[in-house]
SEFIZA-3560 file (N, C-alpha, C; in Angstrom, 3 decimals):
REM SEFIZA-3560
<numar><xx>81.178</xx><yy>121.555</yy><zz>105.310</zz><atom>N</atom></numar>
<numar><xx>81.631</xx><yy>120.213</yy><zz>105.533</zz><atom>CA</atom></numar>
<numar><xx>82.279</xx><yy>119.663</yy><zz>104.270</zz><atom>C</atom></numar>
<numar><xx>83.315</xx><yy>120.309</yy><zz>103.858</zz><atom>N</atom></numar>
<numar><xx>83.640</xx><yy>120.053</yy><zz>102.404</zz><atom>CA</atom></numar>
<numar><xx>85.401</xx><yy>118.837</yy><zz>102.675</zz><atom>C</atom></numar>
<numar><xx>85.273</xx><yy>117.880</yy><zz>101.544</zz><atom>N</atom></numar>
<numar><xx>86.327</xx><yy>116.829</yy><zz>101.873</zz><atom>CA</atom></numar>
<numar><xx>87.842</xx><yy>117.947</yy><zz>101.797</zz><atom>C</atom></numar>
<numar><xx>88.410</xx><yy>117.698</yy><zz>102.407</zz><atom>N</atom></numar>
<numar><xx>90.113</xx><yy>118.316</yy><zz>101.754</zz><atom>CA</atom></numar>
<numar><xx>90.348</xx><yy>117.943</yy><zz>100.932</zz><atom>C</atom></numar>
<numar><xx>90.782</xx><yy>118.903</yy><zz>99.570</zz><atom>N</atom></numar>
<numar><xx>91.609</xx><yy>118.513</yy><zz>98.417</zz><atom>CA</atom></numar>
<numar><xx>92.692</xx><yy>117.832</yy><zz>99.068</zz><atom>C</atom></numar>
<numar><xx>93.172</xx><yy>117.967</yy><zz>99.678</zz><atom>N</atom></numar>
<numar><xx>94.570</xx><yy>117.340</yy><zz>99.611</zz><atom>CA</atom></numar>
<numar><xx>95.185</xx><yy>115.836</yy><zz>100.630</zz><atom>C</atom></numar>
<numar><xx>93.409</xx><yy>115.883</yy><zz>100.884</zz><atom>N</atom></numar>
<numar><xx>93.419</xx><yy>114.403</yy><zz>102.066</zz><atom>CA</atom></numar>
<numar><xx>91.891</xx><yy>113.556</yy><zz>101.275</zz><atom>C</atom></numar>
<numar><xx>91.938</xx><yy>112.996</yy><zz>99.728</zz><atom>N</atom></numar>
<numar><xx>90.787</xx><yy>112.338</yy><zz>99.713</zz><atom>CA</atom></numar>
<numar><xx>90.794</xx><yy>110.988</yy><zz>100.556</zz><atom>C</atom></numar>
<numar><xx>89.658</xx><yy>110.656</yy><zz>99.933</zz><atom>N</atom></numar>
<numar><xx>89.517</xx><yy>109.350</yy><zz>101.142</zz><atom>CA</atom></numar>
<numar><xx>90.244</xx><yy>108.111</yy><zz>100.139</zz><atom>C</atom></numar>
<numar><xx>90.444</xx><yy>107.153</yy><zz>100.506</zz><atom>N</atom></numar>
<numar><xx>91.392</xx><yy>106.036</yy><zz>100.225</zz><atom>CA</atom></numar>
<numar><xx>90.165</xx><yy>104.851</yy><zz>99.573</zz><atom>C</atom></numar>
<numar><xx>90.708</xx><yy>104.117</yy><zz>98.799</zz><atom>N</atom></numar>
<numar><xx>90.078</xx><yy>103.374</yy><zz>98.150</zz><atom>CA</atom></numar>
<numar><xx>89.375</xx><yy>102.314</yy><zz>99.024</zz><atom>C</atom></numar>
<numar><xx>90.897</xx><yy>101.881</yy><zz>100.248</zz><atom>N</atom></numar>
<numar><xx>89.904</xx><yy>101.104</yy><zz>100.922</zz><atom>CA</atom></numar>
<numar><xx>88.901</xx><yy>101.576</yy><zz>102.078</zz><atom>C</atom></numar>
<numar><xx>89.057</xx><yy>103.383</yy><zz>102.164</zz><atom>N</atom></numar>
<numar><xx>87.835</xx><yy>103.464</yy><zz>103.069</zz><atom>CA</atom></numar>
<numar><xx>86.390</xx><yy>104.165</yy><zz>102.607</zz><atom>C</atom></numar>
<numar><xx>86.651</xx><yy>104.271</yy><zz>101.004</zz><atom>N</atom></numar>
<numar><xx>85.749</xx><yy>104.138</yy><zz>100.139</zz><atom>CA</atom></numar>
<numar><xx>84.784</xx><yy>102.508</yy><zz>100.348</zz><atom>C</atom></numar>
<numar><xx>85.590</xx><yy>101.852</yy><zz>99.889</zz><atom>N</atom></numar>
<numar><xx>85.074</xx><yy>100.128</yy><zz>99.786</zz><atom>CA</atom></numar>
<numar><xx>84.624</xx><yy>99.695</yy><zz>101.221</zz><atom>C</atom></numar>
<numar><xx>84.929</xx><yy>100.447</yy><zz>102.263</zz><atom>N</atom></numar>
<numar><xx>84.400</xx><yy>99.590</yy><zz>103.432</zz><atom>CA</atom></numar>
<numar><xx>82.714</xx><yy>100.415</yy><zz>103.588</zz><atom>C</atom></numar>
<numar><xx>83.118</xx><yy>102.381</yy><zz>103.120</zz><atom>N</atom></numar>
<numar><xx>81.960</xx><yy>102.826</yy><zz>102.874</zz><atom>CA</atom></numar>
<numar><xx>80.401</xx><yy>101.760</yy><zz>102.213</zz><atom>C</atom></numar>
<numar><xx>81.473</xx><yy>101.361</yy><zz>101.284</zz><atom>N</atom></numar>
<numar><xx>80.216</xx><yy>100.314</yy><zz>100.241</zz><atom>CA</atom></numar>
<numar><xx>79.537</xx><yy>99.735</yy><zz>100.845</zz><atom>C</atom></numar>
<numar><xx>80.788</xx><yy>98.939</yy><zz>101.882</zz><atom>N</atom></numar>
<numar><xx>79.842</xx><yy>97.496</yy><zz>102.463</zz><atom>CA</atom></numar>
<numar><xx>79.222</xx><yy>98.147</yy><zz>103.880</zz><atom>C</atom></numar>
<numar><xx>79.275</xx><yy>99.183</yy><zz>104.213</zz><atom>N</atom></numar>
<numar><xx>78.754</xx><yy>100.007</yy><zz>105.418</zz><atom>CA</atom></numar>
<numar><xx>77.303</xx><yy>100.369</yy><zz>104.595</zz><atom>C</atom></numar>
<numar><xx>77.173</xx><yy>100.740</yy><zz>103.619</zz><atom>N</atom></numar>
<numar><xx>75.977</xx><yy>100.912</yy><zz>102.913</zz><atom>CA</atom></numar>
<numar><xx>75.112</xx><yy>100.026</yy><zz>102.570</zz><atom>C</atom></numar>
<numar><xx>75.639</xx><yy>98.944</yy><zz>102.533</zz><atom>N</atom></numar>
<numar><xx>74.996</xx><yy>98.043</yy><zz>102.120</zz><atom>CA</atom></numar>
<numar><xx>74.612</xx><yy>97.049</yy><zz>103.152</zz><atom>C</atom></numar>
<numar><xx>74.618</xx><yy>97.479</yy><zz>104.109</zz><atom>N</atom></numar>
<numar><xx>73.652</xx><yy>97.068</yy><zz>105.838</zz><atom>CA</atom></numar>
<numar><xx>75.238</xx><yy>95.651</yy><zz>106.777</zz><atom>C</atom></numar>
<numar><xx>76.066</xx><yy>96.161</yy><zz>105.784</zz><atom>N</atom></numar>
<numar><xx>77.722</xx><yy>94.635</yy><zz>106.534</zz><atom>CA</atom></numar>
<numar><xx>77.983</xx><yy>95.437</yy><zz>108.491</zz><atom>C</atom></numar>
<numar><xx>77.826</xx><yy>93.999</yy><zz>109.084</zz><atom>N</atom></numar>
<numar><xx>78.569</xx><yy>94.782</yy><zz>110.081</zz><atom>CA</atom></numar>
<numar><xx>80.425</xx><yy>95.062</yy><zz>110.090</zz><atom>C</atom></numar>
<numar><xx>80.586</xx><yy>95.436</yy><zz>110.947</zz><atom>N</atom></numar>
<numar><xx>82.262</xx><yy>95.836</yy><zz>110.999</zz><atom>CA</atom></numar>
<numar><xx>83.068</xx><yy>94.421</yy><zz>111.196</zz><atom>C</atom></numar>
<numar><xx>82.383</xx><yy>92.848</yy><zz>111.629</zz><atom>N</atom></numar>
<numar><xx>82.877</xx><yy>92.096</yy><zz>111.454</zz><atom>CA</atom></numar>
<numar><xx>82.714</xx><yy>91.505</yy><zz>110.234</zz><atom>C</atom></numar>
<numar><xx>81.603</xx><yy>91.858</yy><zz>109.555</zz><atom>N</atom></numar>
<numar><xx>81.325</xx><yy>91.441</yy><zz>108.431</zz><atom>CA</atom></numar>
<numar><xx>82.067</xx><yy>91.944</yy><zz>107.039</zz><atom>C</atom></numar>
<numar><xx>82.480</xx><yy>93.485</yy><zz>107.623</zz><atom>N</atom></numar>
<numar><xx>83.333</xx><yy>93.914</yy><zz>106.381</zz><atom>CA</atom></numar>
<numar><xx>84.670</xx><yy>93.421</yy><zz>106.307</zz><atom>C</atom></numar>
<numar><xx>85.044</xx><yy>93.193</yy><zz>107.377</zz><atom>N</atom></numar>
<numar><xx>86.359</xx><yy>92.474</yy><zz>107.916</zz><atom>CA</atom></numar>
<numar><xx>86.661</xx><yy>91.395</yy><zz>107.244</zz><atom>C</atom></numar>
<numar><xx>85.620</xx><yy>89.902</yy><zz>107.058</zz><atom>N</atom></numar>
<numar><xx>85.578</xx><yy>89.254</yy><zz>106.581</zz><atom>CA</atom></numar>
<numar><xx>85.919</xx><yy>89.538</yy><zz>105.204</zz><atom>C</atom></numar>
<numar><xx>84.981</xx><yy>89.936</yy><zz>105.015</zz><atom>N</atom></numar>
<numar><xx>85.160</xx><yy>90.306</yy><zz>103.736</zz><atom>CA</atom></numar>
<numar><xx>86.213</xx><yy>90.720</yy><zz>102.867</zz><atom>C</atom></numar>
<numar><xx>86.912</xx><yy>91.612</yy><zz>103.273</zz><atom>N</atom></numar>
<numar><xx>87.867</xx><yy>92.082</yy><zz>102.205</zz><atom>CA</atom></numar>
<numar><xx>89.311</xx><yy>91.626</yy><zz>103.440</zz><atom>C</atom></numar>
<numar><xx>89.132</xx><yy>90.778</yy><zz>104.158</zz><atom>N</atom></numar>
<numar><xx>90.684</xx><yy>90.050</yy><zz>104.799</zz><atom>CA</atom></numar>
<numar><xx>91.395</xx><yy>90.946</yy><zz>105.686</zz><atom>C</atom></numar>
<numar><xx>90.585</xx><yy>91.712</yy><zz>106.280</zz><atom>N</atom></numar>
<numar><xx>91.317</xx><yy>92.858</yy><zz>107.457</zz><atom>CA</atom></numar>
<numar><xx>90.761</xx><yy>92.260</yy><zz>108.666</zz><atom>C</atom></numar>
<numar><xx>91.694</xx><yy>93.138</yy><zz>109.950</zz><atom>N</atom></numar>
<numar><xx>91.300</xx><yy>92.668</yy><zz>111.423</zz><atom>CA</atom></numar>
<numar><xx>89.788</xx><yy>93.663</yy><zz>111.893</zz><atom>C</atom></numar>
<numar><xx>88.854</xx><yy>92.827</yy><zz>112.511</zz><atom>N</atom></numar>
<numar><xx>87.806</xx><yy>94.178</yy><zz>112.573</zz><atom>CA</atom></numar>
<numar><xx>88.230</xx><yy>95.448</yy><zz>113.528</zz><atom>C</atom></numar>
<numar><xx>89.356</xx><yy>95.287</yy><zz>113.915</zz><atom>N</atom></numar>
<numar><xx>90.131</xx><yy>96.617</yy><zz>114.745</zz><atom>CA</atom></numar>
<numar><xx>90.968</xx><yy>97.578</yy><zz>113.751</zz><atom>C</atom></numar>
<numar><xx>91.011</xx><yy>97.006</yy><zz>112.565</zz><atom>N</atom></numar>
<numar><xx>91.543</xx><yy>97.896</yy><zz>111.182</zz><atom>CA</atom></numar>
<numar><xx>90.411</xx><yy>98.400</yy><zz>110.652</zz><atom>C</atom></numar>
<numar><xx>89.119</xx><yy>97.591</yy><zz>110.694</zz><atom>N</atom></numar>
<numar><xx>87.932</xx><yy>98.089</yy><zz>109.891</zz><atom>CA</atom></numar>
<numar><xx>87.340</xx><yy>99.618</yy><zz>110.192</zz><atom>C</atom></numar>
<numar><xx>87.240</xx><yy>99.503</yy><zz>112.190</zz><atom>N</atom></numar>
<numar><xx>87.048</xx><yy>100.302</yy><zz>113.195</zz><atom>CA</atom></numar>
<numar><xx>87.700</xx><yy>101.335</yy><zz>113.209</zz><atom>C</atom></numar>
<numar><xx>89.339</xx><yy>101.286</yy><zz>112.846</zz><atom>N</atom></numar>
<numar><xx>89.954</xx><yy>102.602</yy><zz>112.718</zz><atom>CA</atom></numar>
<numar><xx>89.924</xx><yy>103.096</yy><zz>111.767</zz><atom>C</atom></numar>
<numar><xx>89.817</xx><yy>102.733</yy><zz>110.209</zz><atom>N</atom></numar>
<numar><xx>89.490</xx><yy>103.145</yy><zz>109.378</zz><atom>CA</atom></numar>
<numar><xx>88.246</xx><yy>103.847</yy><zz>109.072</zz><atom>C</atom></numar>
<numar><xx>86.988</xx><yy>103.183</yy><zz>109.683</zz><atom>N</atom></numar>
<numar><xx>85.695</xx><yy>104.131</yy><zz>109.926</zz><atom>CA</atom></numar>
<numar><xx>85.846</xx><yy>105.232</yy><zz>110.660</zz><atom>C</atom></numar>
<numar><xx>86.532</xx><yy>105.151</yy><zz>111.621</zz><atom>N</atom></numar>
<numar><xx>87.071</xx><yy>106.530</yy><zz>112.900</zz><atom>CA</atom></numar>
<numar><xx>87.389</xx><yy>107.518</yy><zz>111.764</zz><atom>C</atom></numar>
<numar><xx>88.839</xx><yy>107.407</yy><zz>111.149</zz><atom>N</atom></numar>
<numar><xx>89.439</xx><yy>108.406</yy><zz>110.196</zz><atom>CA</atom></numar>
<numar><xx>88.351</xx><yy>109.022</yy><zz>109.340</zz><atom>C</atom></numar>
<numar><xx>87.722</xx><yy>107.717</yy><zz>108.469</zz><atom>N</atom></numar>
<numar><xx>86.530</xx><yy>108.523</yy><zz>107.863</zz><atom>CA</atom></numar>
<numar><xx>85.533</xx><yy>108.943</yy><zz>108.301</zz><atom>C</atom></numar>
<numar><xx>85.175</xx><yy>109.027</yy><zz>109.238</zz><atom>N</atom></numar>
<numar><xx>83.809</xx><yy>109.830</yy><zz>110.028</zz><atom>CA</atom></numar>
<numar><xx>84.571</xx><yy>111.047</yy><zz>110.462</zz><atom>C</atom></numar>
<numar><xx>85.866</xx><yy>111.287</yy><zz>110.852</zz><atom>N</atom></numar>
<numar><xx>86.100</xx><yy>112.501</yy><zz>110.991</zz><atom>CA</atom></numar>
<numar><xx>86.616</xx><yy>113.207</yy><zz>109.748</zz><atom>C</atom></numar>
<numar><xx>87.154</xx><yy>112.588</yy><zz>108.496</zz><atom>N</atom></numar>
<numar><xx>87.585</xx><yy>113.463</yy><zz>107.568</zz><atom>CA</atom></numar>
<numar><xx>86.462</xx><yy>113.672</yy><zz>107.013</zz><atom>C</atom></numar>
<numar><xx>84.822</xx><yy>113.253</yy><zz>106.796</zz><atom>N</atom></numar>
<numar><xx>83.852</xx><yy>113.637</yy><zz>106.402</zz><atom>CA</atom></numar>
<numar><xx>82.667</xx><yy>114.240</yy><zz>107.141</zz><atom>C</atom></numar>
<numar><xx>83.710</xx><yy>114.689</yy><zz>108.291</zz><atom>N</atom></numar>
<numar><xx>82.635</xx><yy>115.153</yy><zz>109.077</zz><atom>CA</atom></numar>
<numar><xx>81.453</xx><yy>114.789</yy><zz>109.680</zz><atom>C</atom></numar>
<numar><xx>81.831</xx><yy>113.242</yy><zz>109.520</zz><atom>N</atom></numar>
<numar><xx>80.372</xx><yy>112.457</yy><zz>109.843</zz><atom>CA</atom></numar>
<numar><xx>79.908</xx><yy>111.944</yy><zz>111.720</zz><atom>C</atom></numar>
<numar><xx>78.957</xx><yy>112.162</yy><zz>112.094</zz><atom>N</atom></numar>
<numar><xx>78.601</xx><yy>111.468</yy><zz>113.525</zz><atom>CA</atom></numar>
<numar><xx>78.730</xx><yy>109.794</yy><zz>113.568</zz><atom>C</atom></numar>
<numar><xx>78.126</xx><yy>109.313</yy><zz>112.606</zz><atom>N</atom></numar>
<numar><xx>78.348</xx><yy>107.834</yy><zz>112.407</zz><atom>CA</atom></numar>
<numar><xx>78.042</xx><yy>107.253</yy><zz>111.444</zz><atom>C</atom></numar>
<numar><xx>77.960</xx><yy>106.196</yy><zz>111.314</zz><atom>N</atom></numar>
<numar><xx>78.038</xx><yy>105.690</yy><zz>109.878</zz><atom>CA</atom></numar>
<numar><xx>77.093</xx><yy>105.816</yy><zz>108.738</zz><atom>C</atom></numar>
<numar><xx>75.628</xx><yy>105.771</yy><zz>109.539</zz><atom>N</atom></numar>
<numar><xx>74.209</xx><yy>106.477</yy><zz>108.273</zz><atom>CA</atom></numar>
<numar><xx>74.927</xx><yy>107.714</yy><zz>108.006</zz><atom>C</atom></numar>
<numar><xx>75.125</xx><yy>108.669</yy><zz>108.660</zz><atom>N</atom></numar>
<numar><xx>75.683</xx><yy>109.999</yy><zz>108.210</zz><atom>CA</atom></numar>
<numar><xx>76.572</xx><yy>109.837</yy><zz>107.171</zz><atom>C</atom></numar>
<numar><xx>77.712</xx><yy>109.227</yy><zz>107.342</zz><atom>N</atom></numar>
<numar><xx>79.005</xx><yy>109.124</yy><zz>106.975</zz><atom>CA</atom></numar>
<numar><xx>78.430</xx><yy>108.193</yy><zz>105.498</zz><atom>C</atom></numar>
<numar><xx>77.851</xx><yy>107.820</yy><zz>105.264</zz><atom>N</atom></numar>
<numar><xx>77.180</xx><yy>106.852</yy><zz>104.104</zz><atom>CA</atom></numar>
<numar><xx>76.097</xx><yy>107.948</yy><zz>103.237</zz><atom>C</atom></numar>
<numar><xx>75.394</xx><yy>108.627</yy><zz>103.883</zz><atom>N</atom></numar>
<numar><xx>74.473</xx><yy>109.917</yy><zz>103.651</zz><atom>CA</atom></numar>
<numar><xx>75.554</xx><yy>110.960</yy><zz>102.288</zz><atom>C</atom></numar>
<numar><xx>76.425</xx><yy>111.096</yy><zz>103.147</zz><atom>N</atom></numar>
<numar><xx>77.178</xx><yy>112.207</yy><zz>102.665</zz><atom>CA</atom></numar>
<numar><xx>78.053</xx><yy>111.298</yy><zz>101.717</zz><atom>C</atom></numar>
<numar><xx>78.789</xx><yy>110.221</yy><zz>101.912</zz><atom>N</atom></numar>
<numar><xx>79.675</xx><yy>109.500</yy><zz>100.757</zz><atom>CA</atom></numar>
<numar><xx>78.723</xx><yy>109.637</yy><zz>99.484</zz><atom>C</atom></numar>
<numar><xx>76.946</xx><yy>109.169</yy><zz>99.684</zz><atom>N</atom></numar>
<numar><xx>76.341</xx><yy>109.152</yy><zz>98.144</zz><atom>CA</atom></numar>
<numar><xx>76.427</xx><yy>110.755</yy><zz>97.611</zz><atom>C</atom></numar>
<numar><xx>75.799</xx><yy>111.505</yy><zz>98.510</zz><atom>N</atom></numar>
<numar><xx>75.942</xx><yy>112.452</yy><zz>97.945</zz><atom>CA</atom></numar>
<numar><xx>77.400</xx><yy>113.504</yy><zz>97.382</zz><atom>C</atom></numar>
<numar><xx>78.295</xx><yy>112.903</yy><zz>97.538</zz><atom>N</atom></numar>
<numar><xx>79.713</xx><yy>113.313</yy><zz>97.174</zz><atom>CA</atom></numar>
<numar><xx>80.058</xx><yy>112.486</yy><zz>96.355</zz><atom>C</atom></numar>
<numar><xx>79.550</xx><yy>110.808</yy><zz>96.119</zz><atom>N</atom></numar>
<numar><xx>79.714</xx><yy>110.344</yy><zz>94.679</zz><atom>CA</atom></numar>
<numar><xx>80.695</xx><yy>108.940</yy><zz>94.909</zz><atom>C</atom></numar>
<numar><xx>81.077</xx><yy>109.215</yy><zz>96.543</zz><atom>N</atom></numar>
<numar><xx>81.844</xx><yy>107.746</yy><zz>96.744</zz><atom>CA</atom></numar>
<numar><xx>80.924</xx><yy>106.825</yy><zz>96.537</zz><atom>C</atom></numar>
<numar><xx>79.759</xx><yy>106.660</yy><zz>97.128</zz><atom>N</atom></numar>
<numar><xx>79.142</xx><yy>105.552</yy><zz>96.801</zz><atom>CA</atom></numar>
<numar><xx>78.233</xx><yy>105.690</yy><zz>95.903</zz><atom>C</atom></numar>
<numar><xx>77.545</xx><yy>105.137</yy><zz>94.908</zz><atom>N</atom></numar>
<numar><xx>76.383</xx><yy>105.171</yy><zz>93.796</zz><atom>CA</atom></numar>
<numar><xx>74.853</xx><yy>104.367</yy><zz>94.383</zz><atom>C</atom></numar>
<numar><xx>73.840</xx><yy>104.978</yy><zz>94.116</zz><atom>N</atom></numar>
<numar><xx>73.003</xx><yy>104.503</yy><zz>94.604</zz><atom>CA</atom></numar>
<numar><xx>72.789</xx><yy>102.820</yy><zz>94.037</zz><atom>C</atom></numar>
<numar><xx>73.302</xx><yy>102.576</yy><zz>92.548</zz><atom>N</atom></numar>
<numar><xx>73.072</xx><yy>101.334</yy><zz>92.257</zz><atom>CA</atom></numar>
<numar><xx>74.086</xx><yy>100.108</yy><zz>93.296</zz><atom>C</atom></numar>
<numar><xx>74.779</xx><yy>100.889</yy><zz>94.039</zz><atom>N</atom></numar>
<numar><xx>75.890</xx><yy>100.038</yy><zz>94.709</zz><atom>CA</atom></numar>
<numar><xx>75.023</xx><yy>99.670</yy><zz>95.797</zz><atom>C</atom></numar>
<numar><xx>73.876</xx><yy>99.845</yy><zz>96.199</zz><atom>N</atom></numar>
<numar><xx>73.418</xx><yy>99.790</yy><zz>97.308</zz><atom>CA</atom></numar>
<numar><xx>71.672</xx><yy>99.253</yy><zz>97.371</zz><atom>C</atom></numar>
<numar><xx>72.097</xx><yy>97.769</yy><zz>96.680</zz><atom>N</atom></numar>
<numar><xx>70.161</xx><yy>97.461</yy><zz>96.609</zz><atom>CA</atom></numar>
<numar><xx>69.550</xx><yy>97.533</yy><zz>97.816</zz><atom>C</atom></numar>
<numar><xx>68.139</xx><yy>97.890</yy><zz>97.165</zz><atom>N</atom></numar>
<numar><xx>67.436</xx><yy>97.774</yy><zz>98.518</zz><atom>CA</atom></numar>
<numar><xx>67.340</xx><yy>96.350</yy><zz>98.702</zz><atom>C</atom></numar>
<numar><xx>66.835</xx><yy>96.144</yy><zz>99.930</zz><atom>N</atom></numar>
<numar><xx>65.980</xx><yy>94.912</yy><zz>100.562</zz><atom>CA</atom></numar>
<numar><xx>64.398</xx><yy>94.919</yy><zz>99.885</zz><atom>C</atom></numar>
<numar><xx>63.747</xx><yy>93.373</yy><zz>100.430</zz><atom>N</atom></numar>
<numar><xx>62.841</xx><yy>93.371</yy><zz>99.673</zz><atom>CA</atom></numar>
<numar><xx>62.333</xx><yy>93.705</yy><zz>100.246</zz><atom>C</atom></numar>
<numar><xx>60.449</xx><yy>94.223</yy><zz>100.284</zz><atom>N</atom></numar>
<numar><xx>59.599</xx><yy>94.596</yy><zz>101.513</zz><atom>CA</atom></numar>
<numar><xx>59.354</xx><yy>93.523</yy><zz>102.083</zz><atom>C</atom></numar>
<numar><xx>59.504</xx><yy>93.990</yy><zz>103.864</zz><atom>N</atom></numar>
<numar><xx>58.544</xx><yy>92.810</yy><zz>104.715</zz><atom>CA</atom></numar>
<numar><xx>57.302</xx><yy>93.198</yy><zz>104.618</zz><atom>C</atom></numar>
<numar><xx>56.481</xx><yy>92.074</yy><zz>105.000</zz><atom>N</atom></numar>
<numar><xx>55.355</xx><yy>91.757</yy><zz>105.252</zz><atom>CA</atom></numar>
<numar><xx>54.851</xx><yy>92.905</yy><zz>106.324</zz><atom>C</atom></numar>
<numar><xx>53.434</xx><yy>93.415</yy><zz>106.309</zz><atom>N</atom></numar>
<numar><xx>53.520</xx><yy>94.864</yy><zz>107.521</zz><atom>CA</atom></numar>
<numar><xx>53.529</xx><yy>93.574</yy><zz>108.558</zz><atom>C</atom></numar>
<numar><xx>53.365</xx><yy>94.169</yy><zz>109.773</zz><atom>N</atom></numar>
<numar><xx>52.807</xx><yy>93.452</yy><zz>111.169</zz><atom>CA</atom></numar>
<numar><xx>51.887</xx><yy>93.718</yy><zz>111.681</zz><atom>C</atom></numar>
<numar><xx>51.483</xx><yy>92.166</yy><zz>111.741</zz><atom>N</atom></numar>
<numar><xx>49.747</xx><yy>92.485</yy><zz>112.286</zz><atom>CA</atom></numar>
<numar><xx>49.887</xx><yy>92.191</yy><zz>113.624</zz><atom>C</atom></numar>
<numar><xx>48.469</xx><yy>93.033</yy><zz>114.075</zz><atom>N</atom></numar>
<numar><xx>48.261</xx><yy>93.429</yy><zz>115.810</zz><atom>CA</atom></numar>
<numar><xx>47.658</xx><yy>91.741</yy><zz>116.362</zz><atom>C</atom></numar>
<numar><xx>48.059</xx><yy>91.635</yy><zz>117.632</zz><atom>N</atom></numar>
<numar><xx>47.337</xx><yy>90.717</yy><zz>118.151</zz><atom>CA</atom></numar>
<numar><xx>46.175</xx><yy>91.256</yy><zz>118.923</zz><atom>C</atom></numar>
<numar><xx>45.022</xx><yy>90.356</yy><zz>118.527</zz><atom>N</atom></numar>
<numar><xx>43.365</xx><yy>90.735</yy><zz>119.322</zz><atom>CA</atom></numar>
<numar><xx>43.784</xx><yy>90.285</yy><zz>120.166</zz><atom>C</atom></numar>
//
């Protein structure tokens, strides 16, 4: 499952990677960086197939480990509270 030298991925479908990592929905990345969420959508398409990915955890899985995304790019959340049973 190796990227093509000669097709890397694009800066902006690097950057939507980011905000895909970082829990944004596809309207939310939209917002964000001033695209239509039907540009966001095709741009995830291209990159799930040039990385061989099923969907986007995958496709985010494999970006860290190939170095598009950095783990510091991606805080965690804080812990919830567990959930308690009702008697």
């Amino acid at each position: 499952m190796s990227l093509p030298v000669d097709r890397p991925l694009t800066e902006r479908r690097i950057q939507i990677l980011r905000h895909l990592a970082n829990g944004l929905t596809t309207d939310e990345i939209a917002a964000e960086i001033h695209i239509g969420r039907n540009s966001v959508l095709t741009h995830l398409q291209y990159t799930y197939r040039q990385l061989g990915a099923r969907n986007g955890a995958h496709a985010v899985a494999i970006a860290m480990v190939r170095g598009f995304v950095e783990p510091h790019e991606v805080p965690l959340p804080a812990p919830r509270a567990p959930l308690r049973r009702a008697k």
